[in-house]
Phi, psi and omega in degrees: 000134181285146194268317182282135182262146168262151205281174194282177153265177201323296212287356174229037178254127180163198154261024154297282183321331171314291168335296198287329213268306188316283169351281220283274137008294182303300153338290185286338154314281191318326184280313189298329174321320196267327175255010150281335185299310192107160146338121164281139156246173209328138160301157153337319206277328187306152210228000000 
């Protein structure tokens, strides 16, 4: 992925997108947590 960023343009610059990118960031932390992790196993209720 190329690492150098271009600033956003006016209309989507602010703290949404701030938000969104943090958002985004998190989401993939948590997936790599989980596929360090390994396979969870079944809850009780699944059959």
């Amino acid at each position: 992925m190329n690492e150098t960023m271009t600033p956003p343009p006016e209309w989507c610059a602010g703290t949404d997108l701030d938000n969104f990118v943090l958002l985004l960031n998190g989401l993939k932390q948590s997936l790599d947590q989980d596929l360090r992790d390994g396979p969870r196993p079944a809850a009780a209720g699944d059959r």
